[in-house]
N, C-alpha and C positions, 0 to 999 in steps of 0.2 A: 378292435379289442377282442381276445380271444377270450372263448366261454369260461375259462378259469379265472381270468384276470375279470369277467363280466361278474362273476359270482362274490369277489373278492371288492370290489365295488359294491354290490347288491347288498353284501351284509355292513359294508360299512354305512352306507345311506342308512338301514334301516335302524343302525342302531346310536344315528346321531342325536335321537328325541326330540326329533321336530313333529310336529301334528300334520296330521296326511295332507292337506289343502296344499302345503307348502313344499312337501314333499313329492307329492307323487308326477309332478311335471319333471323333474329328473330321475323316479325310479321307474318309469315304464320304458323309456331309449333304453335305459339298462339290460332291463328284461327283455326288451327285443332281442338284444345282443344277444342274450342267454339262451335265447329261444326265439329265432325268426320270424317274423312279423310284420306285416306295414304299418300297424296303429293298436293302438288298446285305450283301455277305459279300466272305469270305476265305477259302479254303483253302490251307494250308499244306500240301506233298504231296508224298512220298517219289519217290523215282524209277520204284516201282510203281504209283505213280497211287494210293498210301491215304493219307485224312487224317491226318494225325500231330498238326495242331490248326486251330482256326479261328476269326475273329472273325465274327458276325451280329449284325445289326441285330433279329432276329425268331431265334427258335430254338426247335425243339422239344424237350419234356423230356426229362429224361434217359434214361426207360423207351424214347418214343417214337423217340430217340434210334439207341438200341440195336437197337431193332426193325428199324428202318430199315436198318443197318448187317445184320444177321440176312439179312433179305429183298431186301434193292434195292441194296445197296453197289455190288456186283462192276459188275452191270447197267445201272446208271442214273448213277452217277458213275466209278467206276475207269476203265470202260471206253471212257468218250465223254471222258473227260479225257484220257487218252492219244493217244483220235484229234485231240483239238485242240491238244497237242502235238506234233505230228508234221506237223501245215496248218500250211501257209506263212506264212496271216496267222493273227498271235496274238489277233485279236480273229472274235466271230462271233455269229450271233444267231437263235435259235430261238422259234415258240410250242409249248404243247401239241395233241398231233393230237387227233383228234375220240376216235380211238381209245382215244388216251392216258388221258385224260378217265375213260373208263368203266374204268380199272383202278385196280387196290391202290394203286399208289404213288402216283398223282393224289390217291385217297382218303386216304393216310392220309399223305403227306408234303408233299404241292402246295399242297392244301384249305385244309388247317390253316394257312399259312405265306401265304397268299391271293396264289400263285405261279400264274402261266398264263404270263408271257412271260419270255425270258431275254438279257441282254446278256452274254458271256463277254469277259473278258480274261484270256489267260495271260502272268503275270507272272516279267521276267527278270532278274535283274542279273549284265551282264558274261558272257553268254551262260549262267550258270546258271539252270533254272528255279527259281521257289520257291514257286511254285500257281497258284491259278486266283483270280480276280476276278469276281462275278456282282454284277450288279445287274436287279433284277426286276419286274414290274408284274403287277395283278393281273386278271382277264376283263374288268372294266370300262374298261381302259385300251388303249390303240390299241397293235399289236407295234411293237417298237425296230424300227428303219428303218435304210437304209445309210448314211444321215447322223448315226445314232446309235451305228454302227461308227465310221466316220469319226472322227467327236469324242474317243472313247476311243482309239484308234490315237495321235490326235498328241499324247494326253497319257501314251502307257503307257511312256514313259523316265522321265518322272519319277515314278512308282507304282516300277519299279525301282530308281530308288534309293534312294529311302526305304526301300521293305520290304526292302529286302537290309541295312539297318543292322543291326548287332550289336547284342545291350542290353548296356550299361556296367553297372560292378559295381554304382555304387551313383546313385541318383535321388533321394534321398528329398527330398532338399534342394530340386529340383523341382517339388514337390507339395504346390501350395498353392490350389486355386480348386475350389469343389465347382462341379461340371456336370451330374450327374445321381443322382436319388435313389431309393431303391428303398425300401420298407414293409412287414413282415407283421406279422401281429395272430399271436403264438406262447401257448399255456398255459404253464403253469409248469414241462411237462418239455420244452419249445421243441420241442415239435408244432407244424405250422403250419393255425392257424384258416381263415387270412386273407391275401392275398396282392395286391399290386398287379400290373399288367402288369411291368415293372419291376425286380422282386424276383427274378423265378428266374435274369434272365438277369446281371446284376449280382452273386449271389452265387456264382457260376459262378465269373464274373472273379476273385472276392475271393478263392473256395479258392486260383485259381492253378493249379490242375492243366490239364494239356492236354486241350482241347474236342474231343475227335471220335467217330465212332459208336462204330467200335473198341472204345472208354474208356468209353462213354457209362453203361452197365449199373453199372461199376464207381462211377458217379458218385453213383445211388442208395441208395449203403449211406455213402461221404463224404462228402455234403453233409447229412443228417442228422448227421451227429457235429459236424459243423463249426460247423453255426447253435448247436448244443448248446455248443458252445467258445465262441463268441462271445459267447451269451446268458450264457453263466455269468465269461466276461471282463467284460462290462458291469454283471453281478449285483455283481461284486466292488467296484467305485467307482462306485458308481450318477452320482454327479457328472461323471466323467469322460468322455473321448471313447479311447474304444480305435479303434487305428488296425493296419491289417494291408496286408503289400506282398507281390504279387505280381507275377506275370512282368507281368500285366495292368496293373500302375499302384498307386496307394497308394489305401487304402479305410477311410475312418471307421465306425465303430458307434456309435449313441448308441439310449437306450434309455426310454420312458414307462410306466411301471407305469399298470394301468387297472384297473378290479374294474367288475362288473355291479349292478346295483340287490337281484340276491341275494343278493350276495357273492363269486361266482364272480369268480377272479381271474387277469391275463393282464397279456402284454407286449408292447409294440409295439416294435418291432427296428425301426433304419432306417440304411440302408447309404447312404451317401456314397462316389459317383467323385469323384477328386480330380484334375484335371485338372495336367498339368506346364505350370509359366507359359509358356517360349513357344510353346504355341498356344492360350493366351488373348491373351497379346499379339498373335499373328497374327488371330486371329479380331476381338479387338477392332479393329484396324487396318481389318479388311475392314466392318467394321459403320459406320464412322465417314464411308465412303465418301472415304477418303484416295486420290492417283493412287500407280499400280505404287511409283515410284522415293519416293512420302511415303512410305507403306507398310513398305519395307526399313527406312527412315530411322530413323521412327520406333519400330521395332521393336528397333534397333539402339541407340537413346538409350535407351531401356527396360531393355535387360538393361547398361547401364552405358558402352557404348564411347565412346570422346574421339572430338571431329572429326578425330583423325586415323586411328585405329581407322577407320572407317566410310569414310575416303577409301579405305585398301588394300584394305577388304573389295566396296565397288562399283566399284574402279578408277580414281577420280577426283580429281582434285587436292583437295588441305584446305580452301582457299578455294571450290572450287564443294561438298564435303560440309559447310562452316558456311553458303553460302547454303540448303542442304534442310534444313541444323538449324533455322533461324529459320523456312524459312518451314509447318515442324512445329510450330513453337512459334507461331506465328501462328495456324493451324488449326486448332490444340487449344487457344487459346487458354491457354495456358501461360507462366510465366515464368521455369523452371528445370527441366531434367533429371531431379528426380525423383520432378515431378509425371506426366510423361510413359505411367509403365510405371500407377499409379494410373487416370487416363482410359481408356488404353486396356483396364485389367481393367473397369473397372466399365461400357464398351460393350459388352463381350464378354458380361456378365453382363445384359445387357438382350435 
């Protein structure tokens, strides 16, 4: 995806009115795009500067979590978070010093997380803060540059509006595209043998409870109960697909019974993200290499609007919003409306 076509993605995500939870697992790939990176995050963050939650791309577990929050909180996040609330520009960009390097926290929160450089955005809507925005690279990679401040600057109105959305009561109806999958190999009291990259940070999401260090301790005595709930919800209609909703999004369970060549016997648990259609629709759009104005168009034939719907929402008269109908349906090679939302999932899915 080139950085034009990443920005042109960027503000359409942001401005589909989804609540951050649901969102921000498909606008930080974006933002990578826009701005190179291995991973990023989100911190959600009181007015003391503590995480109250957060989305990452990479996360440490939950002990290490805890520890961290124990030893490094006040020092390494609370308190540099506040001082970048308080600068001017909401955006800023650090590496680790040589010094840094040789202590605890490099060792046991950096290392692990394959963190050396840091892009910071502090994120506002309507003059309220609502955290902080990192994205990160790791020793092998060149430090972010002022033209990688830059780039985040002119896009951090729209990161505000998006994550300032409220979540609506109810989504479910939204949640129909799996995006990403997680795997453990569990015994039969749903101990875990076996684990993918994937799985720790995925079932996090699915408990639903709020992610931060603070919590994090507490997470290691519910997340054991929880796989335990799920495995024994999936034990109950081995056929079926158990589905659970969280603040985080909506999350399938399906389950493969396995036995060993001894006999010893296990379950393979596999957690399904369910992504909300429109940002498959958008992403499909961006995948298809459609221009800005197809894009909207098309996205908008998708979740159902008439050519006239789609004149009042980009402003344009009905006769030039049925000339961008057609020449969507030219482009996708289409011959009716409800082929439209179709194409565009099944790009997003490639």
């Amino acid at each position: 995806m080139s950085k034009s076509s990443a920005r042109v993605t960027l503000r359409q995500l942001c401005r589909l009115g989804l609540p951050a939870p649901l969102l921000l697992p498909s606008l930080l790939p974006v933002l990578r795009e826009l701005i190179p990176a291995s991973h990023g995050a989100f911190f959600f963050c009181d007015a003391r500067g503590s995480i109250t939650n957060l989305y990452a791309e990479r996360m440490l577990a939950p002990q290490a979590m805890a520890s961290y929050h124990d030893r490094h909180n006040d020092e390494h996040f609370r308190h540099q978070y506040l001082r970048r609330v308080a600068d001017a520009s909401p955006v800023s960009r650090r590496s680790a010093s040589s010094s840094e390097k040789e202590g605890a926290y490099f060792r046991e929160v950096l290392s692990p997380l394959g963190v050396e450089h840091f892009l910071y955005g502090v994120v506002r809507h309507h003059g309220k803060v609502l955290g902080q925005l990192s994205l990160y690279r790791g020793g092998d990679a060149s430090p972010f540059s002022l033209a990688d401040e830059q780039v985040l600057l002119g896009v951090m109105h729209y990161l505000g509006e998006a994550l300032g959305m409220p979540s609506p009561v109810a989504l479910l109806e939204l949640q129909e595209h799996t995006v990403e999958e997680g795997l453990a190999l569990l015994d039969t009291q749903a101990n875990e043998l076996y684990a993918d990259d994937n799985w720790p940070r995925l079932i996090r999401l699915a408990e639903g409870n709020a992610i931060s260090p603070a919590t994090a301790m507490a997470e290691s005595e519910s997340l054991p109960r929880f796989v335990q709930a799920m495995l024994a919800a999936v034990l109950s209609a081995p056929h079926a697909i158990h589905r659970v909703d969280s603040v985080w999004g909506n999350f399938a369970f399906r389950r493969h019974a396995m036995a060993s060549q001894q006999g010893d016997h296990a379950v393979a648990l596999l957690v399904s993200r369910l992504a909300a259609q429109p940002l498959r629709l958008t992403e499909g759009a961006a995948a298809l290499g459609l221009s800005p104005q197809q894009r909207e168009v098309a996205v908008l034939i998708a979740q159902g609007h008439s050519n006239s719907d789609i004149s009042q929402h980009l402003g344009i008269t009905v006769n030039t919003a049925s000339y961008h109908v057609k020449q969507v349906f030219a482009r996708l090679n289409v011959h009716d409306r409800s082929a439209v939302a179709r194409v565009l999932c099944d790009a997003a899915a490639r």
